[in-house]
DOKE-217034 format. One record per atom (N, C-alpha, C): x negated, y, z negated. Coordinates in steps of 0.2 Angstrom, whole numbers, always signed. Example, Ala and Ser with C-alpha at 12.3 -4.5 7.8 and 13.67 -1.06 7.14 Angstrom:
BEGIN
((-66; -28; -39));
((-62; -22; -39));
((-66; -16; -39));
((-64; -11; -35));
((-68; -5; -36));
((-64; +0; -39));
This chain:
BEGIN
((-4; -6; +0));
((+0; +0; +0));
((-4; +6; +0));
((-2; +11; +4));
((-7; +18; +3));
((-5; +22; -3));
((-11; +24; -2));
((-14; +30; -9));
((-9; +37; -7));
((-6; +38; -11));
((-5; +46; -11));
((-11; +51; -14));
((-13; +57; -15));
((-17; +60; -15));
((-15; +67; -19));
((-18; +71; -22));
((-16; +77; -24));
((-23; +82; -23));
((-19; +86; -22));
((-25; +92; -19));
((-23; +99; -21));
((-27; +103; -22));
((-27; +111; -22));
((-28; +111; -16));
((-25; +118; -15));
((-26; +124; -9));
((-24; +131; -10));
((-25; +134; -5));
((-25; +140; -5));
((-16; +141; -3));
((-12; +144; -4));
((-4; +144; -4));
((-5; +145; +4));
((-9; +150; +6));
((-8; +153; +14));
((-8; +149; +20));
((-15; +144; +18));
((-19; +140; +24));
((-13; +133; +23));
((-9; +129; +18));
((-8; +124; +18));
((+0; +126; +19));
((+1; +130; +17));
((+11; +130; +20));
((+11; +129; +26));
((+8; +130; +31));
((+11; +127; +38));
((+9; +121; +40));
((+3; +118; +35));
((+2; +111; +37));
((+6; +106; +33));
((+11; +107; +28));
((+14; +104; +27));
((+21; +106; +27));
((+23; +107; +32));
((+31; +110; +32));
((+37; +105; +31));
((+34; +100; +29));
((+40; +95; +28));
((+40; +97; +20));
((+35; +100; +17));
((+37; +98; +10));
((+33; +107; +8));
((+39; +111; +10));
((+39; +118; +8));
((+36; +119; +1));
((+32; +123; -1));
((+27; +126; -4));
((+31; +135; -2));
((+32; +138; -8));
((+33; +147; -8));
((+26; +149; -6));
((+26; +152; +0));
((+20; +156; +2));
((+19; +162; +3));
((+22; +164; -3));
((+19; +171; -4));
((+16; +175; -6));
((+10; +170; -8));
((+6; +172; -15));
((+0; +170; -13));
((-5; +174; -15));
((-14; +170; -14));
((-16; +167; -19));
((-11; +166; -25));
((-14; +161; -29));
((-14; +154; -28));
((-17; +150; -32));
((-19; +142; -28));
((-12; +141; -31));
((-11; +136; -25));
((-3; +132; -26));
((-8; +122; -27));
((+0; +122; -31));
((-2; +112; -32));
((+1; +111; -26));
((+0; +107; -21));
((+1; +103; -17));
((+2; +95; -18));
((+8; +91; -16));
((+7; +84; -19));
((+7; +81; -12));
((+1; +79; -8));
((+3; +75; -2));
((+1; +70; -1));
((+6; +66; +5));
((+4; +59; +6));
((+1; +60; +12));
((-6; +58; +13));
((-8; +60; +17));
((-7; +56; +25));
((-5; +48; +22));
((-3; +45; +26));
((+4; +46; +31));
((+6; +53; +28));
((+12; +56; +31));
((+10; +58; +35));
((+5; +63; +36));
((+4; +69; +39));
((-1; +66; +47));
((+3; +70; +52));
((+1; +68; +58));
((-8; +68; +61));
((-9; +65; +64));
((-18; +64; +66));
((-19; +72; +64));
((-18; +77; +69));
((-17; +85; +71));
((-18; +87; +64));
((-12; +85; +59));
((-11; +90; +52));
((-17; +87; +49));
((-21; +83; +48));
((-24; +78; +46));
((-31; +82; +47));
((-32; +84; +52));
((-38; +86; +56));
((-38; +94; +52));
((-32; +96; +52));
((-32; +104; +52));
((-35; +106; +45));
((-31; +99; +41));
((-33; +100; +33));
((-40; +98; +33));
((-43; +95; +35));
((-51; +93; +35));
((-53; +101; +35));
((-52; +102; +42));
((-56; +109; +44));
((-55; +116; +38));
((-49; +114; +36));
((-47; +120; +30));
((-52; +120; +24));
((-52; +111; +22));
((-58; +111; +17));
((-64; +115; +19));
((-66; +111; +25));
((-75; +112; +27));
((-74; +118; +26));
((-69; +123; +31));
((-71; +131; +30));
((-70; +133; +24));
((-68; +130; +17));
((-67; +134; +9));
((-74; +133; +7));
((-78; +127; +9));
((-83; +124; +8));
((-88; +128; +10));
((-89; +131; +18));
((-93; +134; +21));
((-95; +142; +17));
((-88; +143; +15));
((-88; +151; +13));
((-92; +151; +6));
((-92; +148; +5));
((-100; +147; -2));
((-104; +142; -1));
((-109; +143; +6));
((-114; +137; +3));
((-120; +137; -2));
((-120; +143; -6));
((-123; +142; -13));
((-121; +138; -19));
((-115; +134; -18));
((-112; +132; -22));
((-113; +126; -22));
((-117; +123; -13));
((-116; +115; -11));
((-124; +116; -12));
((-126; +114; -20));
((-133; +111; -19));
((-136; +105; -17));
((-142; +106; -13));
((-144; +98; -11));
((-148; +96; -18));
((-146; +89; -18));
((-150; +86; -23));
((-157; +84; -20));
((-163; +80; -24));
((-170; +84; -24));
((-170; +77; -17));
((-167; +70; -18));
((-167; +67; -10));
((-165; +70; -6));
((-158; +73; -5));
((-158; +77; +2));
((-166; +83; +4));
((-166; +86; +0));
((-170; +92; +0));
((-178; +89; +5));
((-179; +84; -1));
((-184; +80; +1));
((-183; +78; +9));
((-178; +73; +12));
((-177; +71; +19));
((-176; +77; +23));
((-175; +83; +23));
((-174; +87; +26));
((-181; +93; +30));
((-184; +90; +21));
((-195; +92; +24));
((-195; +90; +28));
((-194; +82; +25));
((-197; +76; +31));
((-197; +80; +38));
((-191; +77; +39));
((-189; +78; +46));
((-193; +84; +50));
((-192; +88; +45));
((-195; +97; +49));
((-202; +95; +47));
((-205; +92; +46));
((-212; +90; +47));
((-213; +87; +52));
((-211; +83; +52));
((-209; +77; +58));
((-208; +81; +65));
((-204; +86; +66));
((-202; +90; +71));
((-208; +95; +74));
((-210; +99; +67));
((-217; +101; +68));
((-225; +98; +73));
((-224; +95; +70));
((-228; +87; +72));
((-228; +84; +79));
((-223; +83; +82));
((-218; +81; +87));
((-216; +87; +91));
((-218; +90; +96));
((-213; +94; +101));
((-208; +90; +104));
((-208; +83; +106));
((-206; +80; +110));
((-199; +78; +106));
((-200; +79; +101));
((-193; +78; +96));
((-185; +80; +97));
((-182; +80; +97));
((-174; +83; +97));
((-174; +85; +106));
((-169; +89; +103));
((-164; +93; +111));
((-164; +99; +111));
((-166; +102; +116));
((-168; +111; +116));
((-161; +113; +115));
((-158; +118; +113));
((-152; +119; +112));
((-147; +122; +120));
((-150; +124; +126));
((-148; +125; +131));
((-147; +117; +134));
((-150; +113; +132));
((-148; +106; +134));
((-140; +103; +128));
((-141; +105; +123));
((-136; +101; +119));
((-132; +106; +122));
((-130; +113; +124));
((-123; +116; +126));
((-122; +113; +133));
((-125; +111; +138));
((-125; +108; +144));
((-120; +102; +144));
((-124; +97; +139));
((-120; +92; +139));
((-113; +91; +136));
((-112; +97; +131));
((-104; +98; +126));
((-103; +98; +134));
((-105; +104; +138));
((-100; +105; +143));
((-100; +104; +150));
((-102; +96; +147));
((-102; +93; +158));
((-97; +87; +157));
């Protein structure tokens, strides 16, 4: 049987993604939200993801790495350093989003 889920949000960002289950949106205080997420369509699904990422994005001092991320993240930029031949120039990676 699926999980139901409970989540904060913002009253503004989540009233139109859950319009089956009306929330007062008139306020910028955080609203409780009760969702089954297995309601909510691929689309409403997606939107909520991207809502999180962007509450998430708007404070990245808040998202600390721990000392193994920090650590792998050297690496690699050492490794890049080290390596020209490494990665994808970026006029290559917009190339292929768009062929």
């Amino acid at each position: 049987m699926a999980q139901s889920h409970d989540f904060r949000f913002k009253a503004d960002g989540i009233c139109r993604l859950i319009a089956r289950n009306p929330l007062k949106c008139n306020t910028d205080d955080m609203a409780q939200a009760h969702i089954d997420i297995n309601r909510l369509t691929r689309d409403e699904r997606l939107e909520l993801i991207e809502q999180l990422w962007d509450s998430l994005a708007g404070t990245p001092g808040e998202l600390a790495l721990t000392d193994a991320q920090r650590n792998e993240l050297d690496r690699r930029l050492d490794e890049m350093d080290r390596d020209d031949t490494l990665g994808i120039p970026w006029d290559e990676v917009v190339r292929q989003i768009r062929a």
